[in-house]
C-alpha positions as CSV (number, residue, x, y, z in Angstrom):
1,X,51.7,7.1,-8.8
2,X,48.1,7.9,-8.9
3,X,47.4,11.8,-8.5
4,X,43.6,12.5,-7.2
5,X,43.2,16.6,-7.4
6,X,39.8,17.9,-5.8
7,X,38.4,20.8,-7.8
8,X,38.0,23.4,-5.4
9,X,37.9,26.5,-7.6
10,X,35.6,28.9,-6.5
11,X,33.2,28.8,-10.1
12,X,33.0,24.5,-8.9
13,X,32.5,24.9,-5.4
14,X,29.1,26.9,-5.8
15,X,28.3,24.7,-8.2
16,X,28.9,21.8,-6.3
17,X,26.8,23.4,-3.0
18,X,24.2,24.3,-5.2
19,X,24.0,20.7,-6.3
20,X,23.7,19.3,-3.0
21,X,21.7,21.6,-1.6
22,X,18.7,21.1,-4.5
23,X,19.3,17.2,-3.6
24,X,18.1,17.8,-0.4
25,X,14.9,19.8,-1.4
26,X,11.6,17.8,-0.8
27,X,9.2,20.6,-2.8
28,X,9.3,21.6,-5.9
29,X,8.9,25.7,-4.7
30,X,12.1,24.7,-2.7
31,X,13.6,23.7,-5.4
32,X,12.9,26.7,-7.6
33,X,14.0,29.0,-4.6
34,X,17.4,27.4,-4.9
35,X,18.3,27.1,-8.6
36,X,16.0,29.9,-9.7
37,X,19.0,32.6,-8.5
38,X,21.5,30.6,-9.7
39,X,20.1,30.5,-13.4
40,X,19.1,34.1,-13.2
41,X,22.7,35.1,-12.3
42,X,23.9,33.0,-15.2
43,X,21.6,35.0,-17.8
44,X,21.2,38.4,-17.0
45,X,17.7,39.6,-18.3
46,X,15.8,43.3,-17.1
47,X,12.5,41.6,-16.0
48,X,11.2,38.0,-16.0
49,X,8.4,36.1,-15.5
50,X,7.3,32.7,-15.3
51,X,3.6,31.1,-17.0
52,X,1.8,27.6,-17.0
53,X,-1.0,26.5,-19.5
54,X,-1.0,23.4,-17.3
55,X,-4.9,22.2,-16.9
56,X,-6.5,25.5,-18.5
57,X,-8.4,25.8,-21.7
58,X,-7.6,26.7,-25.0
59,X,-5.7,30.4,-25.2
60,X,-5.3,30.4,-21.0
61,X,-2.5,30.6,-19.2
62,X,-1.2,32.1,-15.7
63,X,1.7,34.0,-14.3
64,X,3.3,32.1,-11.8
65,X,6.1,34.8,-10.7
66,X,7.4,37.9,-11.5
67,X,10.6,39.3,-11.4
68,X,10.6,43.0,-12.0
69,X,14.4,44.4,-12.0
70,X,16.4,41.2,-11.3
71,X,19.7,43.4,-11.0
72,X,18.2,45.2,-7.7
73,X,16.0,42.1,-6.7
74,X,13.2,43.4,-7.2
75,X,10.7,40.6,-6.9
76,X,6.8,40.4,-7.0
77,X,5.6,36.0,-6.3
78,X,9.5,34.8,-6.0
79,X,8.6,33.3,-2.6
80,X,4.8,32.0,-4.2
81,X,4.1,28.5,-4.2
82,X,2.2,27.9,-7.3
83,X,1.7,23.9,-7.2
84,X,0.0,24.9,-3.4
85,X,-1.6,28.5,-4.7
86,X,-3.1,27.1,-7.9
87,X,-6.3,28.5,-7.5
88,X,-5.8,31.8,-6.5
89,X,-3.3,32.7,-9.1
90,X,-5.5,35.0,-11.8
91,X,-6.0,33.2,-15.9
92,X,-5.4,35.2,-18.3
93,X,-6.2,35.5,-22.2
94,X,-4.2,37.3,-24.8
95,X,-1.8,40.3,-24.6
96,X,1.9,40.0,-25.5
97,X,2.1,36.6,-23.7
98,X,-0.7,34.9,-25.8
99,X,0.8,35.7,-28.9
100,X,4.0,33.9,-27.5
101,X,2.5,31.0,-26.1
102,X,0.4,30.6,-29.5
103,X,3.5,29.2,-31.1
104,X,5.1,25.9,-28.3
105,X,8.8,26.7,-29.9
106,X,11.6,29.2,-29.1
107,X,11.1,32.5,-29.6
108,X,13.1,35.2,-29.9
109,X,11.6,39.0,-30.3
110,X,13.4,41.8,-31.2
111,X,12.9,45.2,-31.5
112,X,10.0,45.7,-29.3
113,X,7.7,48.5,-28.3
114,X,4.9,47.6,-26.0
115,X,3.8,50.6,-24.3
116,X,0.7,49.2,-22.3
117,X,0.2,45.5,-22.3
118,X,-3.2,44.1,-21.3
119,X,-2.0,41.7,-19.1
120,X,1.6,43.0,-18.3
121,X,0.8,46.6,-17.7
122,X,3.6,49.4,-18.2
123,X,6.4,46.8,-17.0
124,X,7.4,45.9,-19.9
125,X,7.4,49.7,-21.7
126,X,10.7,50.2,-21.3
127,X,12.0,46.5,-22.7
128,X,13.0,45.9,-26.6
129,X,13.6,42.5,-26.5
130,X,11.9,38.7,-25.8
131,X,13.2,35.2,-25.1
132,X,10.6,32.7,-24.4
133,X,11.6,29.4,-23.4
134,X,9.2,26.6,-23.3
135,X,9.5,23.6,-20.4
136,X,8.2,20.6,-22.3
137,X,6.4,18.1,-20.1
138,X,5.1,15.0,-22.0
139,X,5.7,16.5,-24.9
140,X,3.7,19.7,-24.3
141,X,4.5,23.2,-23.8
142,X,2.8,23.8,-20.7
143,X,5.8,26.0,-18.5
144,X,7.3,28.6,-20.0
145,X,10.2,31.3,-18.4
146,X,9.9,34.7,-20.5
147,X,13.1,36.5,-20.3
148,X,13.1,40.5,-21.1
149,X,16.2,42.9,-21.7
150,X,16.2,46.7,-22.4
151,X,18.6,45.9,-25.1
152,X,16.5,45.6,-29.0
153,X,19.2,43.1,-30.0
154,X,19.9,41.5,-26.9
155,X,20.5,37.5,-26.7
156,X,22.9,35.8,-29.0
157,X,22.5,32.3,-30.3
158,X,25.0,31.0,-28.2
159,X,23.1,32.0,-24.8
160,X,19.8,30.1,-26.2
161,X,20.8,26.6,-26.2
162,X,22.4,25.8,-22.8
163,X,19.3,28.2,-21.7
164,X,17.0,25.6,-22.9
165,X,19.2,23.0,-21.4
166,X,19.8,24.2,-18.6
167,X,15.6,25.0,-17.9
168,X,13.7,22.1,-18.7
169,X,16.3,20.3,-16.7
170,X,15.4,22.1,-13.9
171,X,12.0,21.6,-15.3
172,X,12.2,17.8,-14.8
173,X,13.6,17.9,-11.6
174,X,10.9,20.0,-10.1
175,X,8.3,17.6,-11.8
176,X,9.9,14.6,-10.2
177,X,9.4,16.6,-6.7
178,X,5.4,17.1,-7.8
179,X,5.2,13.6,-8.3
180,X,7.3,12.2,-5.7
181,X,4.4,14.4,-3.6
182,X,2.1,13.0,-5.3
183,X,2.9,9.7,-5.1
184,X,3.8,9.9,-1.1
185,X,0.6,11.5,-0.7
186,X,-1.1,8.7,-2.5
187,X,1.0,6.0,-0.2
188,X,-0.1,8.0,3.0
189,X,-4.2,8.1,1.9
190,X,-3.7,4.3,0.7
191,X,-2.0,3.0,3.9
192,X,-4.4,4.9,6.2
193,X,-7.7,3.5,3.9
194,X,-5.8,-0.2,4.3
195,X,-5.5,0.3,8.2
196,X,-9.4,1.1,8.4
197,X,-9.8,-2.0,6.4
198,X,-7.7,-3.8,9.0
199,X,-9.3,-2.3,11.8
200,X,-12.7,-2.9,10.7
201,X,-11.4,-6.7,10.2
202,X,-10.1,-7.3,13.8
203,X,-13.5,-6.0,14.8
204,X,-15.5,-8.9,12.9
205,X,-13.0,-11.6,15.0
206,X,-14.3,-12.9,18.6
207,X,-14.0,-10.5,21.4
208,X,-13.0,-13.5,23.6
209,X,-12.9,-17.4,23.2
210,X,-15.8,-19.3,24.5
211,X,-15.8,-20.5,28.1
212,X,-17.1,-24.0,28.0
213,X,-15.5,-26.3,31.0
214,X,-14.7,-29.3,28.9
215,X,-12.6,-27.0,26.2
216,X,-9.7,-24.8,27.0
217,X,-9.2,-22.6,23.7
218,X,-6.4,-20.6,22.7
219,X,-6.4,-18.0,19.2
220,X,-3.7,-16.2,17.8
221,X,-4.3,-13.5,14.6
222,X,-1.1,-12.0,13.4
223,X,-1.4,-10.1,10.4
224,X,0.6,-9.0,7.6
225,X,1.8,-5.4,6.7
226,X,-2.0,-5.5,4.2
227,X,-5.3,-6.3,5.7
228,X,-5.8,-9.7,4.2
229,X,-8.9,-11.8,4.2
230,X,-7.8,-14.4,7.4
231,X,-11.2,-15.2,9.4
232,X,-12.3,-17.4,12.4
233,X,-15.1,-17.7,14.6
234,X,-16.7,-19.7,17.0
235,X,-20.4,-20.0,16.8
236,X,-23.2,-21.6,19.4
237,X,-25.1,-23.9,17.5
238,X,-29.0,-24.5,18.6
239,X,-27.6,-28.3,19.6
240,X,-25.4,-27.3,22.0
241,X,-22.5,-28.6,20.0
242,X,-19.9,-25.4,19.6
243,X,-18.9,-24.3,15.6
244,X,-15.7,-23.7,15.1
245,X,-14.9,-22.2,11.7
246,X,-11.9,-20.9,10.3
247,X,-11.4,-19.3,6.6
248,X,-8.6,-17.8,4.1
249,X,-9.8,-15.2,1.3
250,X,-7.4,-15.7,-1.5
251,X,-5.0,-12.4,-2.2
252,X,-4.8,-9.5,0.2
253,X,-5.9,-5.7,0.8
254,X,-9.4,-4.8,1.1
255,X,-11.0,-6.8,-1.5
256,X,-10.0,-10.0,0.6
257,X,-11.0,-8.1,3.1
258,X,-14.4,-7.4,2.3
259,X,-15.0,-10.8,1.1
260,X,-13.9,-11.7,4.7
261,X,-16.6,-9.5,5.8
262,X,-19.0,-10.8,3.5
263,X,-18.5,-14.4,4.8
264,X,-19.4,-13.5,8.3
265,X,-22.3,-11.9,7.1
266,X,-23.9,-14.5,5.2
267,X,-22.7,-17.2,9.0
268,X,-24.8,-14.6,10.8
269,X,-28.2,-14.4,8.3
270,X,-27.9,-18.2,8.5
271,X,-31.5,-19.4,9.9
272,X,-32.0,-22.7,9.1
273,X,-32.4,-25.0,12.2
274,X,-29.9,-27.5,10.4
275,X,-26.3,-27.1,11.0
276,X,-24.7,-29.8,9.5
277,X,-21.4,-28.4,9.0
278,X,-21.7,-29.4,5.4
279,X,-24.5,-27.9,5.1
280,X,-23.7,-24.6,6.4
281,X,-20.8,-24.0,3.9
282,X,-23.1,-25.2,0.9
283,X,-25.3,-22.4,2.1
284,X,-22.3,-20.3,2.5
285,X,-20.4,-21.8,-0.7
286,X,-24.1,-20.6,-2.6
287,X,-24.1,-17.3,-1.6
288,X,-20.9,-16.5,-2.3
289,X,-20.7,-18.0,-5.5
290,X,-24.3,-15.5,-6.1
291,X,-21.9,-12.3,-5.7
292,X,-19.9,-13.0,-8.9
293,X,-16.7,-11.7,-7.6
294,X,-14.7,-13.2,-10.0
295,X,-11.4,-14.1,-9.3
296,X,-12.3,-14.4,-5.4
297,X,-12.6,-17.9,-3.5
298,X,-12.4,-18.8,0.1
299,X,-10.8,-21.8,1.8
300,X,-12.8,-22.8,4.7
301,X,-12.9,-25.2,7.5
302,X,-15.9,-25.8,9.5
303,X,-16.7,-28.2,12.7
304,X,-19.1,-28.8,15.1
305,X,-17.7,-30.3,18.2
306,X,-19.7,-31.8,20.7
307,X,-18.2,-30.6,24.2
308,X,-19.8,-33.5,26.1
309,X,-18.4,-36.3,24.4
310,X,-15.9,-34.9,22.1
311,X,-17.2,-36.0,18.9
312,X,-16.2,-33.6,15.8
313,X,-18.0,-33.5,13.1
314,X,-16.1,-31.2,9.9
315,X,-16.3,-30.3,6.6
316,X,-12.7,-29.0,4.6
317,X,-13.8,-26.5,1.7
318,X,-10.3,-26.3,0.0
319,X,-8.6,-25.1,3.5
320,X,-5.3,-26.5,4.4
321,X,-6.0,-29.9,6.6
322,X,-5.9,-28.7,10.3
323,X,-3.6,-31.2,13.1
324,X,-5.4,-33.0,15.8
325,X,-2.5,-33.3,18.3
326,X,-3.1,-36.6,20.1
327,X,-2.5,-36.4,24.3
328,X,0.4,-38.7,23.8
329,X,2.2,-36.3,21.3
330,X,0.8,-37.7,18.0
331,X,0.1,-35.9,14.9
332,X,-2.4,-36.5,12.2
333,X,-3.8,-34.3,9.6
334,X,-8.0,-33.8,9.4
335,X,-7.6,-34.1,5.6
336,X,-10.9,-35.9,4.6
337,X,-14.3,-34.3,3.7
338,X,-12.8,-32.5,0.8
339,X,-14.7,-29.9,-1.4
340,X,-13.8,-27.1,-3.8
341,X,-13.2,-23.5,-2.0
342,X,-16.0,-21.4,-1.7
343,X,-17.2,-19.0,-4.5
344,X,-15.4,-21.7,-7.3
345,X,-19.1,-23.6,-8.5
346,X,-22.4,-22.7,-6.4
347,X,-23.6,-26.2,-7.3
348,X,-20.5,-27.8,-5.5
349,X,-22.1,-30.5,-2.5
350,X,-20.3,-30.8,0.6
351,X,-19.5,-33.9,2.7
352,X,-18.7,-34.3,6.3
353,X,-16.0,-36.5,8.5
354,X,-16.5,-37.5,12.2
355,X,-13.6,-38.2,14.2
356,X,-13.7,-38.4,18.3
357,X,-11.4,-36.7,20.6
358,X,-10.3,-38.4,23.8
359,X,-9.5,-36.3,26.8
360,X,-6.3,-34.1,26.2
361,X,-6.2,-34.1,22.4
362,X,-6.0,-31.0,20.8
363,X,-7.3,-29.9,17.7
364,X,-5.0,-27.2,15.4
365,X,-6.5,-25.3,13.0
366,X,-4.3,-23.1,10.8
367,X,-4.1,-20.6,7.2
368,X,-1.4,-21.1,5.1
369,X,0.3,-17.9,5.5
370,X,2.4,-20.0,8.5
371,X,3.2,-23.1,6.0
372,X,3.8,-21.0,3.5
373,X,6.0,-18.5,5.7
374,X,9.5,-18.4,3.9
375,X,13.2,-18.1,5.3
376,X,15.6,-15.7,3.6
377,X,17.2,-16.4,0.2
378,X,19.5,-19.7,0.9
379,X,22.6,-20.1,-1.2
380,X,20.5,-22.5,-3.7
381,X,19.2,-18.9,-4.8
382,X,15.1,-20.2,-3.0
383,X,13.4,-19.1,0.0
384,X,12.6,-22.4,1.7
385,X,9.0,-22.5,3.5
386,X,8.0,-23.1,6.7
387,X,6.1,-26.9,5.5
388,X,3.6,-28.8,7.5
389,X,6.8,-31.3,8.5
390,X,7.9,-28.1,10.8
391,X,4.4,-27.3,12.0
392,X,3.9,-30.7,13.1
393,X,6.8,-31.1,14.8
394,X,5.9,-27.7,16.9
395,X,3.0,-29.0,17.8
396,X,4.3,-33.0,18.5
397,X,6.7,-30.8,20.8
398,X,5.0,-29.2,23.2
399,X,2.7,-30.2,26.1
400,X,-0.5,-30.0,23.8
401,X,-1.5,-27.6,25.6
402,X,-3.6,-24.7,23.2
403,X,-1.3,-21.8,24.3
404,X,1.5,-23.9,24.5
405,X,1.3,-24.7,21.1
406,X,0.8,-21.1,20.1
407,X,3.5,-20.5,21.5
408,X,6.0,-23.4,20.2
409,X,4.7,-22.8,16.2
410,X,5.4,-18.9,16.7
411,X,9.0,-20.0,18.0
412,X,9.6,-22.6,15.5
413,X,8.6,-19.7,12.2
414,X,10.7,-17.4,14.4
415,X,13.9,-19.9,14.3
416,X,12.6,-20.4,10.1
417,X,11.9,-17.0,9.1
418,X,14.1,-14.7,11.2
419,X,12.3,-11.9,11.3
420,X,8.8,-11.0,13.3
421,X,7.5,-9.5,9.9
422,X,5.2,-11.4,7.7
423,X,4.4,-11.7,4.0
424,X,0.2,-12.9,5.0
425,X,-1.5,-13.2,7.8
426,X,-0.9,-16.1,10.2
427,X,-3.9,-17.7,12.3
428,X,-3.9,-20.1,14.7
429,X,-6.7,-21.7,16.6
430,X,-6.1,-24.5,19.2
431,X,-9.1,-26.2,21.0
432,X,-8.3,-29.0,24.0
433,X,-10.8,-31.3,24.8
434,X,-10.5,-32.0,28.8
435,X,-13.0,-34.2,29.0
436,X,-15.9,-34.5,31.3
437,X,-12.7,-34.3,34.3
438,X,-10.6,-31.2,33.3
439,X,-8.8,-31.2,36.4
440,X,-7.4,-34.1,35.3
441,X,-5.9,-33.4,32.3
442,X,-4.8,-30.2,33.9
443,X,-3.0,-31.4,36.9
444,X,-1.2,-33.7,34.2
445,X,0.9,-31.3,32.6
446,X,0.7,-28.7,35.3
């Protein structure tokens, strides 16, 4: 029969609650303040002290705690926080120290008779022997613990090499503390920068839809866990006709971002008295393409539809071909007037489609962050996407009306994904021609 003994002897059982409680430590000065003791108990020494060359120049160094009489606890910077207190800890040149840290091996002194160091004062009169132990980080020398006994001939070779084990261990586990710091520190600066970036990007979308009696218009912006370049707007154009535009910067963060911003920017300076939607993005496509930000494009869809008599007029700049729901439940892509995406070649010419919408169709417009939206792992080892097949068939059933169809396509990637969390933003726009008689269509599917 199996025999499981737990080792419970006094030596391993502060051993093992020394273990787990310098797992739990989050600073490195925590983490010192726990095995520090421990060590110290292991290898009696008459005074001690601790010294980083870490960042200074050539011959510097500092004392980063002293320990005067560790037999009666005698302590001068045990509690000190040097990572925090970096600055105000004196440099120092020279002195018995120097000479030490002029050689990055083991030392060992014997014999010694200091009577008044420059740097260490009288404390170390009464000491006759040295063990300096460098921490190696990279490579380097840069920590070192500086052990001192009354005793001329007092460490044997056997104490040095589990000494040196047994510090830069500790060494390395207080480093991985700094830079887990460091690193969350870095996370916490980055995510807050990213959700200025995002909150400067909801800023540049429409405060509300437009109120025109022969549209009803319904937007949803969900974005991902990065600020991602996703963009629409609806602009009055001198005709009368309304512009509705909607726009995917490739990749995500704040570049895509600021390309985002960038776009609106140049729709806004736009002061020609010609707004062919062609010709907009060509102006658009030009500009961009100007800023050289290589690497960056912009998939674009631009319209100009006439509220009176429903005529839409569009231009597709690499965007995903938005859905024109028809009042009897039909589907059908607006996948002609192709053109490259913005910022690809400033030379590239637009061209322009015209369809007409009859009273209670409905016009989708879309970024591929909801077609591209993928369910979990399947046992064929792939995360299956969300497809156009599924978004059509959200929009085919539903009433047509804009929020309704909001609403169906955010239950049908619900059902697909399984989670409310996204991987890039999603955008909808719906816009539902009523006709010059909205009450009708209204009353139809009240």
């Amino acid at each position: 029969m199996r025999r499981i003994e737990l080792l419970d002897n006094p030596d391993i059982a502060r051993l093992t609650d020394l273990l787990r409680r310098s797992s739990r430590a989050t600073e490195p000065a925590e983490m010192l303040s726990i095995l520090g003791p421990w060590l110290r108990g292991l290898r009696h020494s008459d005074f001690f002290i601790t010294v980083s060359r870490r960042g200074l120049g050539e011959g510097e160094y500092k004392i980063t705690r002293v320990i005067e009489r560790p037999s009666e606890v005698t302590r001068r910077g045990e509690n000190s926080n040097p990572w925090r207190d970096w600055s105000k800890i004196t440099s120092h040149t020279g002195g018995l120290v120097g000479e030490l840290l002029a050689n990055d091996h083991p030392q060992l002194v014997s014999n010694l008779a200091v009577d008044d160091d420059p740097v260490l004062g009288i404390a170390v009169r009464s000491m006759r022997s040295v063990l300096a132990i460098p921490n190696y980080d990279n490579g380097e020398a840069l920590n070192w613990a500086i052990f001192f006994r009354t005793d001329p001939e007092g460490w044997e070779p056997d104490e040095i090499t589990p000494l040196m084990q047994d510090l830069n261990l500790m060494g390395m586990a207080t480093k991985n503390l700094v830079e887990k710091r460091r690193a969350q520190d870095l996370n916490t600066r980055y995510t807050m920068q990213l959700e200025q970036v995002a909150q400067v990007q909801r800023s540049l979308l429409p405060e509300r839809t437009p109120s025109i009696p022969s549209l009803k218009i319904a937007t949803s912006y969900l974005t991902s866990d990065e600020a991602g370049g996703d963009f629409y707007d609806f602009i009055s154009l001198p005709d009368g006709n309304l512009g509705i535009l909607i726009a995917d910067v490739a990749g995500h963060g704040p570049a895509a971002a600021t390309v985002m911003a960038m776009l609106r920017a140049i729709l806004i300076c736009f002061e020609e008295q010609h707004h062919d939607p062609a010709f907009v993005m060509q102006y658009c496509n030009a500009k961009l393409s100007a800023a050289n930000l290589s690497g960056s494009f912009t998939t674009a869809f631009f319209a100009s539809l006439n509220p009176g008599t429903g005529e839409l007029t569009y231009t597709r700049w690499g965007h995903n071909p938005p859905r024109l729901r028809r009042m009897g439940g039909h589907v059908e892509p607006l996948d002609r007037a192709g053109s490259l995406p913005l910022g690809i070649d400033p030379d590239a010419v637009g061209v322009c489609e015209t369809v007409r919408l009859n009273p209670g169709d409905t016009v989708v417009l879309y970024t591929d962050g909801i077609t591209e939206a993928a369910a979990p792992l399947g046992a064929h080892g792939k995360r299956d996407m969300f497809t156009t097949q599924r978004f059509d068939e959200a929009i085919h059933h539903c009433s047509g009306d804009p929020e309704c169809i909001i609403d169906s396509v955010h239950a049908a990637l619900y059902k697909h994904v399984g989670s409310m969390t996204r991987d890039d933003d999603q955008t909808l726009v719906a816009v539902r021609y009523l006709g010059q008689d909205p009450g009708q269509i209204e009353s139809h599917h009240a």
